[in-house]
Backbone as ProteinMPNN parsed JSONL, in Angstrom:
{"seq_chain_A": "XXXXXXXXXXXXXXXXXXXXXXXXXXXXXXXXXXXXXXXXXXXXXXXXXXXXX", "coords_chain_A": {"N_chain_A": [[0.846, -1.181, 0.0], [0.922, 2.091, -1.064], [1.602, 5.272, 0.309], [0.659, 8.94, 0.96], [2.131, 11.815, 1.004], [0.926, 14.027, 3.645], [0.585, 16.747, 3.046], [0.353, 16.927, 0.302], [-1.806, 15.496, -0.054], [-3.786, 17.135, 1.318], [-4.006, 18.93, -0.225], [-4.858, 18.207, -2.905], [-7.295, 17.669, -2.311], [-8.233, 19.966, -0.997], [-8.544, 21.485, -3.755], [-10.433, 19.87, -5.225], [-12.632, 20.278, -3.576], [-12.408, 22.947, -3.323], [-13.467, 23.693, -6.285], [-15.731, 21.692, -6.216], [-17.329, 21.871, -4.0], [-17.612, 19.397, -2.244], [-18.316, 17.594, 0.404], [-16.195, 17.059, 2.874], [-15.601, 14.743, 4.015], [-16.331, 12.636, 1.964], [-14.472, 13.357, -0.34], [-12.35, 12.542, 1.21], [-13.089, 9.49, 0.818], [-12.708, 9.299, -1.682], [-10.598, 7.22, -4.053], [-6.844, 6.995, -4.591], [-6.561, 6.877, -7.81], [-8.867, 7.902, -8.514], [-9.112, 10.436, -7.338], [-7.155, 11.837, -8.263], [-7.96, 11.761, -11.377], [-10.251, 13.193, -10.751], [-9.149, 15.679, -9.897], [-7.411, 16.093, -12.654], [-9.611, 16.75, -14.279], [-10.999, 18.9, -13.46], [-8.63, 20.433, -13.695], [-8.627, 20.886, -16.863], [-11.176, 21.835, -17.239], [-10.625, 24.528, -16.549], [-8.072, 25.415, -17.966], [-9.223, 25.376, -19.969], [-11.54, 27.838, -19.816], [-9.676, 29.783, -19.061], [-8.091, 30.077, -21.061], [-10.387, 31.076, -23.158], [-10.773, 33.541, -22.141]], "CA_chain_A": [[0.0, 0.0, 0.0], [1.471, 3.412, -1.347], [0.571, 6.8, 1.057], [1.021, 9.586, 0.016], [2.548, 13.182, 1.938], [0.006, 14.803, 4.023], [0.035, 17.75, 2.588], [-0.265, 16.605, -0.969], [-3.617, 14.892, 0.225], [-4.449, 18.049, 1.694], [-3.73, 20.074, -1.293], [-5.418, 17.737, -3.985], [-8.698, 17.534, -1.516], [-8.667, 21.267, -1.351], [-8.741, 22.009, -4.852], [-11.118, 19.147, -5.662], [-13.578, 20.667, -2.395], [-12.643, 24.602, -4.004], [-14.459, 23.426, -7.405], [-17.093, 20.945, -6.655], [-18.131, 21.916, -3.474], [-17.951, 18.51, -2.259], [-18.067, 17.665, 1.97], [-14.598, 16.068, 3.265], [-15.438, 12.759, 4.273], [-16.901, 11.871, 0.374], [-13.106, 13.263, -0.345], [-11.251, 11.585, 1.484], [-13.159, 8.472, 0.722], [-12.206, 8.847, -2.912], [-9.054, 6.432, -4.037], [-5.972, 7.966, -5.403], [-6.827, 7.144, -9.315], [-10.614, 8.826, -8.978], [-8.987, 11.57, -7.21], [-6.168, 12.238, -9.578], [-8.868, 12.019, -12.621], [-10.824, 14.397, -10.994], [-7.73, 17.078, -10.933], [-7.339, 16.352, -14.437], [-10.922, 16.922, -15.543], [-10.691, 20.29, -12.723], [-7.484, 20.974, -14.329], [-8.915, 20.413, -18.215], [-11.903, 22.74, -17.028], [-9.811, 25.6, -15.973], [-7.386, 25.886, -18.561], [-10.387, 25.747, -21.093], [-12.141, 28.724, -19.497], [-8.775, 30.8, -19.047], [-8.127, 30.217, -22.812], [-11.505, 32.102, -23.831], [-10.526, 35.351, -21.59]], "C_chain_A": [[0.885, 1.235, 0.0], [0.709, 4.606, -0.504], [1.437, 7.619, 0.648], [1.756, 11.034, 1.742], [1.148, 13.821, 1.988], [-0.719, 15.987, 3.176], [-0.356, 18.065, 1.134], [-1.791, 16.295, -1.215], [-4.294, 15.742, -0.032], [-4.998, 19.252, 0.455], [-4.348, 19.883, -2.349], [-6.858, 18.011, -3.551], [-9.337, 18.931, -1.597], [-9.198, 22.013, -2.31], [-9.954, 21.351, -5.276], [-12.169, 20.31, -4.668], [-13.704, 22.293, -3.246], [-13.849, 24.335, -5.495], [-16.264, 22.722, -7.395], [-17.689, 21.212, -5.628], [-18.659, 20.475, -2.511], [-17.639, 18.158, -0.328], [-16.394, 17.147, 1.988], [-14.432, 15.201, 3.828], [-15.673, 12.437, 2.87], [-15.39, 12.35, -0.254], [-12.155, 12.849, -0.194], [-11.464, 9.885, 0.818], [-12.976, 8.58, -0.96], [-10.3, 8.292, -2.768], [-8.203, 7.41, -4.686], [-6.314, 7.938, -6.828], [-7.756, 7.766, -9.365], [-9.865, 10.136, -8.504], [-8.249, 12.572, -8.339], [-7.158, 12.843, -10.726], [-9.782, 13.134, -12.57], [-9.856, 16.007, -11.127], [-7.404, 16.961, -11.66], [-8.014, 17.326, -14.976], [-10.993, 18.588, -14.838], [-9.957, 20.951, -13.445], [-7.671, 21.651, -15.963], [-9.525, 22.004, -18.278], [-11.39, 24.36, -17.363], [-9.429, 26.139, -17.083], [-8.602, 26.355, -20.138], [-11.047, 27.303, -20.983], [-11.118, 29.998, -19.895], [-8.09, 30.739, -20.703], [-9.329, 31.099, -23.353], [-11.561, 33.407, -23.584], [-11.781, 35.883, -21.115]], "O_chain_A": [[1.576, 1.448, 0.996], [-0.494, 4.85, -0.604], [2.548, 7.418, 0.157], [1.731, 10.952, 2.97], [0.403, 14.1, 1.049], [-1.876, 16.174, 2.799], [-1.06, 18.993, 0.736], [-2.61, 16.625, -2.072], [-5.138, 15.789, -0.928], [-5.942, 20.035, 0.351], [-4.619, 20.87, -3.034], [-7.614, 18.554, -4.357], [-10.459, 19.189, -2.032], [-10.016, 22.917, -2.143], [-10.753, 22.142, -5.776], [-12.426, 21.331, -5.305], [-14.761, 22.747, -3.686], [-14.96, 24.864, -5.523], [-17.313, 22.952, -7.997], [-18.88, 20.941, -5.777], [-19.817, 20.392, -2.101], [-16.582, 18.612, 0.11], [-15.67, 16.951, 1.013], [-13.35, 14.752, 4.207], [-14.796, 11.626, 2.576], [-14.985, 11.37, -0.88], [-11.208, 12.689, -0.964], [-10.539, 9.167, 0.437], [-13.238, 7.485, -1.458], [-9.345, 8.602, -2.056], [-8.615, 8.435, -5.229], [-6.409, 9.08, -7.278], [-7.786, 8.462, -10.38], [-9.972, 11.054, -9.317], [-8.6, 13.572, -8.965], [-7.219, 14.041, -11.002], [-10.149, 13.853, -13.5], [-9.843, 16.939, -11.931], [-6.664, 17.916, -11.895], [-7.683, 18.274, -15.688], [-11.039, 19.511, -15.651], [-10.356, 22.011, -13.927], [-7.062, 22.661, -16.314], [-9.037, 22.986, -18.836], [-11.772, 25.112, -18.26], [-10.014, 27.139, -17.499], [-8.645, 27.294, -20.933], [-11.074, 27.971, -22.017], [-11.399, 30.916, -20.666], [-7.64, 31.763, -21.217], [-8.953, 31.964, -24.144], [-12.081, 34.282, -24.277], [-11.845, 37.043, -20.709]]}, "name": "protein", "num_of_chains": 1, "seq": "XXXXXXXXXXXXXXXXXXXXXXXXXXXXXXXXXXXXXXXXXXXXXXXXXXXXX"}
C-alpha cells in the first residue's frame, strides 16, 4: 500500500472541495486514481475557461 505526503492529500482535496463543493469525508473516501482524474478533468476545465478570456 502506497501513502502519500500529508500535505499533498491536503492540497489535492482542497482544490477538488474549491471546485465541486464537495463535503470532506466523500473526499477523502475517494481512491488515489478517482482523485487524480478528478484534478485532471478540474485541471482540463480551468485551462479551457482561461483560454476564452
Amino acid at each position: 500500500m502506497t501513502t502519500y505526503a500529508p500535505e499533498t492529500l491536503r492540497s489535492e482535496i482542497a482544490y477538488i472541495a474549491y471546485h465541486f463543493h464537495w463535503p470532506h469525508g466523500e473526499l477523502l473516501d475517494l481512491d488515489h486514481v478517482e482523485r487524480r482524474a478528478y484534478l485532471g478533468q478540474i485541471s482540463t476545465i480551468n485551462q479551457r475557461l482561461s483560454e476564452r478570456g
